[in-house]
SEMAR-7584 format. One line per field, with one value per residue (C-alpha): x, y, z. Coordinates in Angstrom, 1 decimal. Layout:
N
x X, ...
y Y, ...
z Z, ...
//
This chain:
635
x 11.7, 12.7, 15.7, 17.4, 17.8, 20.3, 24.2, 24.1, 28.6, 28.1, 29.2, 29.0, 30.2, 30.8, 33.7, 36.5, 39.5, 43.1, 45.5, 47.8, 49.5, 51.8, 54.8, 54.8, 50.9, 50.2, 48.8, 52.0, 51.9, 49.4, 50.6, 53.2, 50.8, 50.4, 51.8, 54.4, 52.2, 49.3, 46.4, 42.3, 40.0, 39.6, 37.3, 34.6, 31.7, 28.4, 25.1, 21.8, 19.5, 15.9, 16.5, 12.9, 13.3, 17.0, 17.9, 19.7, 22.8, 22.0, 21.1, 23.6, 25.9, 24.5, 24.3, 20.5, 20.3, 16.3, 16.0, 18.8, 16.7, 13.6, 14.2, 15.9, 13.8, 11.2, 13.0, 16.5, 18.9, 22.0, 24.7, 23.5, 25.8, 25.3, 25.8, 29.8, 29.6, 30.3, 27.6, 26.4, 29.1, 31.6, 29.7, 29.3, 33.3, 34.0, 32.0, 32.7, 29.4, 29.9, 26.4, 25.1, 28.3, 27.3, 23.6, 24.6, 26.8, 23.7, 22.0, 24.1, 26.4, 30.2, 32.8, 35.2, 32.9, 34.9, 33.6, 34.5, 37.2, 39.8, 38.0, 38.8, 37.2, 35.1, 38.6, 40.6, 37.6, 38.5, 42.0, 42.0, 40.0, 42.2, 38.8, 40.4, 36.9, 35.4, 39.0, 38.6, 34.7, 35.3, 38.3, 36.6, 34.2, 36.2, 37.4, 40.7, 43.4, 45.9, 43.2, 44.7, 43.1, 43.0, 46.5, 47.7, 48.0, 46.7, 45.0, 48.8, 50.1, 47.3, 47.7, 51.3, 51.3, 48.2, 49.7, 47.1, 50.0, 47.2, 45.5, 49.1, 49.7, 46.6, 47.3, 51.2, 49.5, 47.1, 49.8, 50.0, 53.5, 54.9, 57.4, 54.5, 55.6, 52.4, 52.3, 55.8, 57.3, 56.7, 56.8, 54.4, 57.9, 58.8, 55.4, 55.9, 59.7, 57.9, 54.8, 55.0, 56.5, 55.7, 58.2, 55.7, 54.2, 58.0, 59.1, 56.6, 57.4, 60.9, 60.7, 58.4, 61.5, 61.3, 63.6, 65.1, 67.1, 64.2, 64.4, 61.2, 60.8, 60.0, 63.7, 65.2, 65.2, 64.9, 63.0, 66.1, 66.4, 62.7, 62.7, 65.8, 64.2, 61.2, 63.7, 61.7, 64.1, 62.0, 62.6, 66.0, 67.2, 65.0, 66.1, 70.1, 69.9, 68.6, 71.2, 69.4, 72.2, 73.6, 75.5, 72.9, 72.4, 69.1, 68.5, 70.6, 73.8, 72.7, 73.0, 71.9, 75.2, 75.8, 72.5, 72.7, 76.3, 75.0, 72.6, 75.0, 74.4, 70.5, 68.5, 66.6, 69.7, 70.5, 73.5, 73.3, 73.4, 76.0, 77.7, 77.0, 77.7, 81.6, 81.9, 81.7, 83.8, 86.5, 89.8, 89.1, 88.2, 91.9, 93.3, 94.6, 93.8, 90.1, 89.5, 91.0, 89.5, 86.0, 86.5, 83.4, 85.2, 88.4, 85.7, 83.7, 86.6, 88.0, 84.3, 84.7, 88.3, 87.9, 86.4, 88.8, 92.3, 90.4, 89.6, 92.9, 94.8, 92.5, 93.7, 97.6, 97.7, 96.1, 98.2, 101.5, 103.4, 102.6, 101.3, 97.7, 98.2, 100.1, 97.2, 95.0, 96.8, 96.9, 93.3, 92.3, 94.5, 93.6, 90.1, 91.0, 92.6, 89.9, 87.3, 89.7, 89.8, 85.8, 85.8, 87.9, 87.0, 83.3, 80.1, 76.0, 76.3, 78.5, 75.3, 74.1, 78.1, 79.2, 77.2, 77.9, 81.4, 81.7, 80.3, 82.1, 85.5, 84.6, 84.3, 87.3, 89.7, 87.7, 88.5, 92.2, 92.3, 90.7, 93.1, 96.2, 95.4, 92.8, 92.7, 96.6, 94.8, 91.5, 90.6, 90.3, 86.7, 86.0, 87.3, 85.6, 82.4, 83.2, 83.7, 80.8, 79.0, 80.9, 79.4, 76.4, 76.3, 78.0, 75.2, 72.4, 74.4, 75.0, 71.2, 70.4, 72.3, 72.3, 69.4, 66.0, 63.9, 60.8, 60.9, 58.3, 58.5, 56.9, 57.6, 56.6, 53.6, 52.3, 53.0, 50.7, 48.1, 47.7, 47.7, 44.7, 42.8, 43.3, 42.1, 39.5, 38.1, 38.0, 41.6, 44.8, 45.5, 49.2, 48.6, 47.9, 49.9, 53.3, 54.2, 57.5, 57.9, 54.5, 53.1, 50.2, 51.1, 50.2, 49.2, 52.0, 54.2, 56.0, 58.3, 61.9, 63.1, 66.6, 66.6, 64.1, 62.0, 58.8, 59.1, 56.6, 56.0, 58.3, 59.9, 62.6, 66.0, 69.0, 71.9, 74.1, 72.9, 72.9, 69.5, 65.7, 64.1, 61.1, 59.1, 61.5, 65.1, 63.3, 63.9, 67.6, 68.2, 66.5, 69.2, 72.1, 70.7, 70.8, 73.9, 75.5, 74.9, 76.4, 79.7, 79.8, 79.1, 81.9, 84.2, 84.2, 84.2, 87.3, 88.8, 88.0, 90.0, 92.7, 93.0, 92.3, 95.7, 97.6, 97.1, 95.8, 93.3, 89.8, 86.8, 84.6, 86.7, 86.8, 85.4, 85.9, 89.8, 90.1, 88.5, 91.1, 93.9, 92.1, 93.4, 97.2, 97.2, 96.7, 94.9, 93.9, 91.9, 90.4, 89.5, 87.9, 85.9, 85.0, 83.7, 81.7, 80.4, 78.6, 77.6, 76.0, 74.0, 72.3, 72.3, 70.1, 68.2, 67.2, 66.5, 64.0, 61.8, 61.7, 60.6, 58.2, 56.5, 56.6, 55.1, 53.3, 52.2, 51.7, 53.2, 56.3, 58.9, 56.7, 53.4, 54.1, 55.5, 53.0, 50.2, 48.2, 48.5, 46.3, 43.0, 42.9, 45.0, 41.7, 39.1, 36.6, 37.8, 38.8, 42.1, 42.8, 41.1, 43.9, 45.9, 45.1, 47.0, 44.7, 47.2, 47.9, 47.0, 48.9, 51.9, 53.1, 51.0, 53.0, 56.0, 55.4, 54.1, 57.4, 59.7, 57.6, 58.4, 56.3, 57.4, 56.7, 53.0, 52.3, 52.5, 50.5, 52.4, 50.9, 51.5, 50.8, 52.8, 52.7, 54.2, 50.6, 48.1, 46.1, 43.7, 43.1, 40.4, 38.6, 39.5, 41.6, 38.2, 36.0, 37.9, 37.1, 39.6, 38.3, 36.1, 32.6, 32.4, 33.8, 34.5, 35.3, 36.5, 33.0, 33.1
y 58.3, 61.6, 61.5, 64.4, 62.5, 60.6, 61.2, 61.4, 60.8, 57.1, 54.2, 51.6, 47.9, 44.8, 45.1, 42.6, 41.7, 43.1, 41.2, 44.5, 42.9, 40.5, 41.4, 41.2, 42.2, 43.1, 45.8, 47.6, 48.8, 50.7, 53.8, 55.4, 57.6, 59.1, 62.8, 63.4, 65.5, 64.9, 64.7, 65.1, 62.2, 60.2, 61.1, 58.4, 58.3, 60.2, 58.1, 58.6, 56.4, 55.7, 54.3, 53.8, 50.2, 49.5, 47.4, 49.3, 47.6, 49.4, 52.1, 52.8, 52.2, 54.2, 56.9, 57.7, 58.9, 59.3, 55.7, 54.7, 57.2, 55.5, 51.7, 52.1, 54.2, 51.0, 49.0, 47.9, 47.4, 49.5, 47.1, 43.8, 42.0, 40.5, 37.2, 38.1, 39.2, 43.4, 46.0, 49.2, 51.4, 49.3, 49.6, 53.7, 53.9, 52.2, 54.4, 57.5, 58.4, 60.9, 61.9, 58.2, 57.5, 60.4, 58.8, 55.5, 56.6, 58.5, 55.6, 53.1, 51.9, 49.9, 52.1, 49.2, 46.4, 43.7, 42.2, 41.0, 38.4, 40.4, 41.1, 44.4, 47.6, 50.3, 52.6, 50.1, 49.6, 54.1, 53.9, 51.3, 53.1, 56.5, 58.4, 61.2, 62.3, 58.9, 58.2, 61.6, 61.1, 57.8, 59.1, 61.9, 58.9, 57.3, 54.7, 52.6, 52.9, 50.8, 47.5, 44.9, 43.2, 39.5, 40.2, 41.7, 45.2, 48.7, 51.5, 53.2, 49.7, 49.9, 53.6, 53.8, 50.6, 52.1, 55.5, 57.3, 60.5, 62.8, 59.9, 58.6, 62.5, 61.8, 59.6, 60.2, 63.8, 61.9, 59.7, 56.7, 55.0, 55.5, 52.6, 50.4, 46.9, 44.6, 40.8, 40.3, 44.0, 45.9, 49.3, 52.2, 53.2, 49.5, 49.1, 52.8, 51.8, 48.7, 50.0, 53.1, 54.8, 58.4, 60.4, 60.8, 59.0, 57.7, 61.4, 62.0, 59.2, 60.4, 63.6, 62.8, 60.8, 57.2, 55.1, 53.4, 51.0, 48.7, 44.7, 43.2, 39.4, 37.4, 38.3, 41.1, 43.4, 47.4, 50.1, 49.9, 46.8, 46.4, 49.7, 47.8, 44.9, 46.2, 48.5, 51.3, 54.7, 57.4, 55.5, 54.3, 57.8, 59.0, 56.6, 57.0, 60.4, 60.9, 58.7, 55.3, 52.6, 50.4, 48.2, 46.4, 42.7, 41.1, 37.3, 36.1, 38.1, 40.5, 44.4, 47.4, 48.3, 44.9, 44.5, 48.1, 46.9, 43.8, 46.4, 49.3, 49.6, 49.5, 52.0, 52.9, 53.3, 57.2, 59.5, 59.9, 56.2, 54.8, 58.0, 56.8, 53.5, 54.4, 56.3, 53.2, 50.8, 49.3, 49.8, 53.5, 54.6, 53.3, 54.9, 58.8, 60.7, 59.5, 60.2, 63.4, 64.9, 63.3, 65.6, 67.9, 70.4, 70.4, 70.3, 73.4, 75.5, 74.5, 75.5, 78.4, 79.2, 78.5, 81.8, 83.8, 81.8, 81.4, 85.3, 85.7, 83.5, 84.9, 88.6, 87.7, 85.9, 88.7, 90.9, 89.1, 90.3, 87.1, 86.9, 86.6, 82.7, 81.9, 83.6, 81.6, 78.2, 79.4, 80.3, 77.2, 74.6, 77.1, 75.6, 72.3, 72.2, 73.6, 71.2, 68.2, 69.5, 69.9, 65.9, 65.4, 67.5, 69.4, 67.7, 68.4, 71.6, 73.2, 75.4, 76.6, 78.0, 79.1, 82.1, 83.5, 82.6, 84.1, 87.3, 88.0, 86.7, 90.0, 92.8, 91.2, 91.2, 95.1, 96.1, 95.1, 97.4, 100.1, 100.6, 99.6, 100.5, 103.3, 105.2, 106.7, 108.5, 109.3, 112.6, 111.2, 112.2, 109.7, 106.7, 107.9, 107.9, 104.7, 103.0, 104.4, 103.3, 99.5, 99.7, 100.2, 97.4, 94.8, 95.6, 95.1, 91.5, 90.4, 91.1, 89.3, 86.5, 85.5, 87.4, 85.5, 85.2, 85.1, 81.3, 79.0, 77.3, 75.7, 73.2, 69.5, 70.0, 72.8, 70.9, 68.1, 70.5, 71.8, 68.7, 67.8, 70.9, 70.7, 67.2, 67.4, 70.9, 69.2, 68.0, 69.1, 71.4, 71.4, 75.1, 75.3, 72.8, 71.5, 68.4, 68.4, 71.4, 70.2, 74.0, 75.6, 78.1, 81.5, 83.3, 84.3, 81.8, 78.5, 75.9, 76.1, 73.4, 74.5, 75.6, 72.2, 75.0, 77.2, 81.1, 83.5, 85.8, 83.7, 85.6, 83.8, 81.6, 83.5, 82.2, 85.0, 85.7, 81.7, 82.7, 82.9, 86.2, 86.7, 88.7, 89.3, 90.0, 91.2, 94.8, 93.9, 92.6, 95.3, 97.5, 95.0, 95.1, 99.2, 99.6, 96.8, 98.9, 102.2, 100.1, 98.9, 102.4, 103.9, 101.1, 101.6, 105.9, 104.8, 102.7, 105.8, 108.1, 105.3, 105.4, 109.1, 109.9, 106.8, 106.0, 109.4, 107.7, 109.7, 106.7, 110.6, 111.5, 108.2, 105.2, 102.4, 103.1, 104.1, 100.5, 98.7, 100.7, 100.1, 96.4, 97.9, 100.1, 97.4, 94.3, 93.5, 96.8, 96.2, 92.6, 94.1, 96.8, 93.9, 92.1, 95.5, 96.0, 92.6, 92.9, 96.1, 94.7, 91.9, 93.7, 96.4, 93.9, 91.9, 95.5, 96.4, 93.3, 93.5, 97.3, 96.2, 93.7, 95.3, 98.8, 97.7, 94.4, 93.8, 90.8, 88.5, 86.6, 83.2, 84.6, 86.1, 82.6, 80.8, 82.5, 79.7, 78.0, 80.6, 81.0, 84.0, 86.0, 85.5, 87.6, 85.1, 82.4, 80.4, 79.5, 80.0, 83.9, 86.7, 87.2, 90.3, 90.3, 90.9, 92.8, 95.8, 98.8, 101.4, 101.9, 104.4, 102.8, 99.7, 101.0, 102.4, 99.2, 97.3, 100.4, 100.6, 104.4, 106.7, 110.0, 111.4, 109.5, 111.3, 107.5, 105.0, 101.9, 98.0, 96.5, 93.3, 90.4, 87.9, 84.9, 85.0, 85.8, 83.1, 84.4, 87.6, 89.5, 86.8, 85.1, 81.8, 80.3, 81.7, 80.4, 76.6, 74.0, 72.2, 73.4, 72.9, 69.9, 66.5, 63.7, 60.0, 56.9, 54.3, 50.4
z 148.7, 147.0, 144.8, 146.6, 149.8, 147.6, 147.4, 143.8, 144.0, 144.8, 143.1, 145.9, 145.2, 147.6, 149.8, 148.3, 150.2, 149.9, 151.2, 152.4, 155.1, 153.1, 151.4, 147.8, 147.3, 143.6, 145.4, 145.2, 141.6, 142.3, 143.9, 141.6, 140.2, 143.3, 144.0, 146.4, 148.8, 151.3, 149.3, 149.0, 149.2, 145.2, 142.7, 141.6, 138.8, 139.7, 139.3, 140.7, 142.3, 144.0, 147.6, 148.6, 148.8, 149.4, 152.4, 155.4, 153.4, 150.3, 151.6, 153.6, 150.6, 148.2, 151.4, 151.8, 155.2, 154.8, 154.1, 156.4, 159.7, 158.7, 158.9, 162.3, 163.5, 162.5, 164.5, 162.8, 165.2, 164.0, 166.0, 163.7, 162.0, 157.9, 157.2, 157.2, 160.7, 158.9, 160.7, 159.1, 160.6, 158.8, 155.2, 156.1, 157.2, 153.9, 151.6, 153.8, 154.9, 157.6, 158.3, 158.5, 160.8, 162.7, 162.8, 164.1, 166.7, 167.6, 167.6, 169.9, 166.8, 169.0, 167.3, 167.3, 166.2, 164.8, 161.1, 158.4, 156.8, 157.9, 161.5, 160.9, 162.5, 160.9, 161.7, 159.5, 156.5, 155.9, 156.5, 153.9, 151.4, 152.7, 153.7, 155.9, 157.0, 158.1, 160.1, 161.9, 162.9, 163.9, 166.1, 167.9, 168.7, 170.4, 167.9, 168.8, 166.2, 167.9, 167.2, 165.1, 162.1, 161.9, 159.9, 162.8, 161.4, 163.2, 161.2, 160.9, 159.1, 156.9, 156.0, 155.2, 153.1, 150.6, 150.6, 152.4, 153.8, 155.6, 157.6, 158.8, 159.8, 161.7, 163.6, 164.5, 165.6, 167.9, 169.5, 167.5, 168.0, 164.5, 165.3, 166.2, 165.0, 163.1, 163.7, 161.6, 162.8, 159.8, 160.7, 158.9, 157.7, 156.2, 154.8, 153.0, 151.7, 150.3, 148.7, 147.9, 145.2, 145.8, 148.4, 150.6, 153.8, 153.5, 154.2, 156.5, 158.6, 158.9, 159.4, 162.3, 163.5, 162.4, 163.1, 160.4, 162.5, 163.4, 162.1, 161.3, 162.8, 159.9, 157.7, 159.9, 157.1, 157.8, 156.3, 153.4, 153.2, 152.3, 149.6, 147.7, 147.7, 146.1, 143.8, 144.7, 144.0, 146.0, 149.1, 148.8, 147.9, 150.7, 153.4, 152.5, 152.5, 155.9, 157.5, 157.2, 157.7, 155.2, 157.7, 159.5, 158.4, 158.1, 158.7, 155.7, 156.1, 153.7, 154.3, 152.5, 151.3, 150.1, 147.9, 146.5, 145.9, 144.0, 141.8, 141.5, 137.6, 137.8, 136.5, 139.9, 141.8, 141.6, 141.5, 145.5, 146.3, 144.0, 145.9, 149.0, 147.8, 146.6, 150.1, 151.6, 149.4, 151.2, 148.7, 148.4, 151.8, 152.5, 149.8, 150.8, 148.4, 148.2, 151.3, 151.1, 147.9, 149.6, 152.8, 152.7, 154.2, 151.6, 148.9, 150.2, 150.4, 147.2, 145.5, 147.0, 146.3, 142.5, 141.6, 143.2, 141.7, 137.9, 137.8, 139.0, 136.9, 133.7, 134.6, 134.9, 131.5, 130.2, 131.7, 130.5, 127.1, 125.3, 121.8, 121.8, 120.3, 123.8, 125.8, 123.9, 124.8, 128.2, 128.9, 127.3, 129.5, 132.8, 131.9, 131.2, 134.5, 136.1, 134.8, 135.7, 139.1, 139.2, 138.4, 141.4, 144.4, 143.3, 144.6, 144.2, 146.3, 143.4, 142.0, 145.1, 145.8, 142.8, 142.3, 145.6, 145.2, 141.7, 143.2, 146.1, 144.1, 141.4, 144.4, 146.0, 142.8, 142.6, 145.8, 144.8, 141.7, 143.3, 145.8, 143.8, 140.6, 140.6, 144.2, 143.1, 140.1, 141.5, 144.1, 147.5, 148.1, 145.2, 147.1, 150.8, 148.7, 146.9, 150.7, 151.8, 149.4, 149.9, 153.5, 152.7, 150.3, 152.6, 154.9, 152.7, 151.5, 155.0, 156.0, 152.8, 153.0, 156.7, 157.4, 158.1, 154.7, 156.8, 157.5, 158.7, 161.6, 164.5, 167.2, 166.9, 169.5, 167.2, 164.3, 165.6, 166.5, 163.1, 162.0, 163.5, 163.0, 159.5, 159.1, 161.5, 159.3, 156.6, 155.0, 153.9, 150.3, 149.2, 148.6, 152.4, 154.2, 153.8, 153.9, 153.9, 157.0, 158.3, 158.8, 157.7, 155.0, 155.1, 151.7, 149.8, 151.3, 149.3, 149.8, 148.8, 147.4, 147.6, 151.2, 152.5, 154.2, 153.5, 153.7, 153.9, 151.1, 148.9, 146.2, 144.8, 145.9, 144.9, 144.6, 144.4, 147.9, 148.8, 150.6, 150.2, 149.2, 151.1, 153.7, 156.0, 153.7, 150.6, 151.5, 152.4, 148.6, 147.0, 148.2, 147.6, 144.1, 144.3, 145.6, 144.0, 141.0, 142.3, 143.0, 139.8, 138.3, 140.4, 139.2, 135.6, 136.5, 138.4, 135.3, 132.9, 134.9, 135.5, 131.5, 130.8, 133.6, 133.0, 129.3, 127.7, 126.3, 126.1, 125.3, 124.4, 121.4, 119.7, 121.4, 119.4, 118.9, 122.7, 123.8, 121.7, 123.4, 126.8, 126.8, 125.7, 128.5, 131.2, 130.5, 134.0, 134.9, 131.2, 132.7, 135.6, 134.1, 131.8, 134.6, 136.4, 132.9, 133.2, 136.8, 136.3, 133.0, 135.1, 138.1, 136.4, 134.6, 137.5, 139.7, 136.8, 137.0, 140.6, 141.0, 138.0, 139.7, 142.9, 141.9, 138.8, 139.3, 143.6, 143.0, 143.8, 141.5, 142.3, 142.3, 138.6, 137.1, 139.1, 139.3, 137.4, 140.4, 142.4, 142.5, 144.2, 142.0, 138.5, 139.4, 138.1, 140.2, 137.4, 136.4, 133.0, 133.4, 133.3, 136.7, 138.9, 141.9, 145.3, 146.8, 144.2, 145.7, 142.8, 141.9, 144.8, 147.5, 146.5, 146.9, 150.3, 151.3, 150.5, 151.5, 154.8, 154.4, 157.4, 156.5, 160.3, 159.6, 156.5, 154.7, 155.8, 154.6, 154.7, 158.3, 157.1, 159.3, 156.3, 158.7, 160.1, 157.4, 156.0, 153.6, 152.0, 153.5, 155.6, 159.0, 159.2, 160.7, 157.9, 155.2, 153.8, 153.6, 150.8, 148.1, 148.1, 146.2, 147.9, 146.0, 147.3, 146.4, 147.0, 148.2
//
């Protein structure tokens, strides 16, 4: 026997028992290292090894197909049973062995031979050890996931309870109920809540559709019940905050609400819960003003609302003929009041609306002093141009706020479908599929973790437009950021000429002693141009890096802070070489790509749909899944 007809990435040892299909298995420890997104096949030790006189065990163990082809084809009958009642296919499901599964199926191997102490299938011995490949090439054989082991759990049970997130995709793709109950009716998604510390199959499971309402047999306990009782964080968080019930009572009276209740001051119960928690609690739900100041509704408004009355309030004290000590006193307990307040009726969703809020509370206090202040003192021509050039700009916002970023999305049939393509190529890479949207990602595209959704040609979340930047919009925000710089530009020329008519004072002559008469004059339209001055500082510093990296660099916001991440944007393939991005073509030709600029066909911009495109020069189909190396976890 020739060492190269041996795997040399095996590590085989005898199969031992797990006892997965009992609550309380010390085999629940084991999975918070795990990441939060469907994953590649384990990594074991690499040793190397002459097969010529293994056993059809052995060999089939250590993966020798040469030695394997030659015994049976001296007779070895590929459907016998060891000692323990376990045939080859179940030792070659176990150690992922595709091509000797491949062999044996050739050969007459039963697909769903029963074996073992668990009498447990060759489908059940990979979902186990999470072998994605073995689990499909059984499957296409014809393998029966729905079987039960002697514990009374299906291939599902098993992979949601070891974490396995791509094989449970699998088979909820392929039709296996994901409410299907075990011997005790555990669900896959109590079994998850129980054992699993990582966010994922937990959020799988539920954004499938789950239901979280189901009682097992034995104690009656739901999918919540079971992730408090194992104080697991990830899943309680995850459970509440899709709606999971904390009413229902489980055989000893006890519900979700009243054991989180019980451990309100642990460590594992977060922010959301104990919110959740205090929602429910029966004094203050009948109390008013709690439920009052914990209307969603009230609170969104009064986010929004806080901008417009704080700039407001700041430019009448300002205004007012107090000392500058009773300003003082007065700007301090407007913030006071304002943080008090923010205790009270602000919630989580305070970042995402404040920077929209603050923005569009500046041009509406700017509009204001235009018109009253400014337009009197100003030619009329100046204040057509400066609404022309406000049109303009609430066009570009509007597009870029409510228009489509270029999301990803697809229905649950074609959700399924990829799904099984992907495992069935080969397996799933984060930088390719999404596990939380489910959808294959085209290149360019990412997740937003703001927005819960993926968006092609990703470049950033901003929140002064509350929206994704990406394929689709990114256009529409370059020229918000272009005319949102004019505006302010018109706005302090309008203030100058509101001074220079109103005040005599000429900032040209002598600057310094014209800006301290500025606030004299009138402290509010010095607040305002205080406030344009700002706008247009980080408006033009934020329009800079964009038209940098979009001319000089052919890159996005994400692609330049991530590009670590990317192997496609190192020439040498290697990660820590010196980015290039793919996708620069010059400086000008860049531009024209992102402008999409014609000129009556004398530019030939980019047509690029980057919802659809995959890779960067070769077809979907030509491009691997996985690398070339694959690495497995060995039994």
């Amino acid at each position: 026997m020739n060492i190269e007809d041996v795997d040399a990435t095996c590590n085989p040892v005898h199969f031992v028992t797990q006892d997965g299909c009992k609550p309380g298995s010390a085999y629940r420890g084991d999975k918070g290292s795990e990441t939060s997104t469907i994953f590649q096949e384990p990594v074991t030790t690499t040793s190397e090894h002459d097969c010529s006189s293994f056993d059809i065990v052995k060999a089939t163990q250590y993966g020798s197909l040469a030695r394997c082809r030659e015994l049976v084809e001296a007779g070895f009958d590929v459907n016998q049973p060891d000692s323990e009642t376990v045939t080859l296919l179940h030792w070659a499901a176990i150690n992922n062995r595709r091509e000797i599964i491949r062999y044996y199926i050739s050969k007459g191997a039963v697909v769903d031979a029963v074996g073992g102490e668990l009498l447990a299938t060759p489908l059940h011995w990979a979902t186990r050890q999470g072998h994605l490949g073995s689990v499909t090439l059984l499957m296409q054989h014809g393998a029966d996931p729905s079987l039960r082991d002697g514990e009374g759990c299906s291939c599902i049970h098993l992979a949601a309870q070891f974490g396995h997130t791509a094989i449970v995709a699998y088979f909820v793709a392929k039709g296996v109920n994901m409410n299907m109950q075990d011997r005790n009716g555990m669900t896959p998604l109590m079994w998850s809540a129980y054992k699993v510390t990582s966010l994922d199959p937990t959020r799988l499971l539920l954004t499938f559709g789950a239901c979280t309402t189901t009682q097992d047999k034995l104690h009656g306990n739901t999918a919540l019940h079971w992730a408090i009782l194992a104080q697991n964080h990830t899943a309680v968080s995850t459970l509440v905050m899709h709606g999971a019930s904390l009413d229902i009572a489980n055989a000893q009276g006890d519900t979700p609400y009243s054991l989180l209740q019980s451990h309100k001051n642990a460590a594992w119960v977060g922010k959301k819960v104990l919110d959740k928690i205090q929602e429910m609690s029966g004094s203050k739900r009948r109390n008013p003003c709690y439920r009052i100041t914990r209307d969603k509704r009230l609170r969104f408004w009064c986010m929004v609302s806080t901008p417009f009355l704080a700039f407001y309030t700041v430019g009448i004290i300002l205004q007012s003929s107090q000392n500058y000590l009773v300003k003082l006193g007065l700007l301090v307990t407007c913030y006071i009041v304002v943080y008090m307040a923010s205790q009270v009726v602000f919630d989580d969703r305070l970042m995402n609306l404040l920077p929209m809020s603050i923005y569009l509370a500046t041009k509406f206090w700017m509009y204001v002093t235009w018109f009253v202040w400014i337009s009197p003192h100003v030619d009329l021509w100046l204040s057509v141009v400066f609404i022309l050039c406000s049109g303009v700009l609430w066009y570009n916002f509007l597009h870029a706020w409510r228009g489509d970023p270029g999301v990803l999305s697809s229905t649950q049939e074609q959700k399924y479908r990829t799904i099984i393509e992907l495992a069935e190529r080969g397996g799933f890479e984060p930088q390719w599929f999404c596990s939380s949207c489910l959808v294959r990602r085209p290149i360019r595209s990412k997740h937003c973790s703001v927005c819960n959704r993926c968006v092609a040609k990703f470049d950033h979340h901003c929140p002064w437009v509350g929206n994704c930047i990406g394929a689709m919009n990114h256009r529409f925000f370059m020229g918000y950021l272009i005319m949102l710089l004019v505006m302010c530009v018109f706005m302090l020329y309008g203030c100058v000429l509101f001074w220079q008519t109103m005040c005599g004072i000429s900032l040209g002559k002598d600057f310094w002693r014209g800006l301290s008469q500025v606030a004299v004059c009138d402290a509010w339209v010095a607040w305002v141009a205080t406030n344009a001055l700002l706008h247009a500082a980080w408006v033009s510093t934020l329009f800079t890096c964009q038209i940098y990296q979009i001319m000089c660099l052919g890159m996005t916001t994400n692609e330049r802070m991530n590009s670590g991440r990317y192997k496609h944007f190192h020439k040498s393939g290697r990660l820590n070489g010196a980015p290039h991005s793919p996708f620069h073509r010059g400086p000008c030709q860049n531009l024209i790509d992102f402008a999409q600029v014609r000129c009556f066909g004398l530019l030939k911009p980019d047509t690029t749909d980057w919802l659809t495109r995959y890779d960067i020069k070769q077809s979907v189909e030509q491009v691997p899944l996985l690398s070339a190396k694959e690495n497995y976890q060995y039994v």
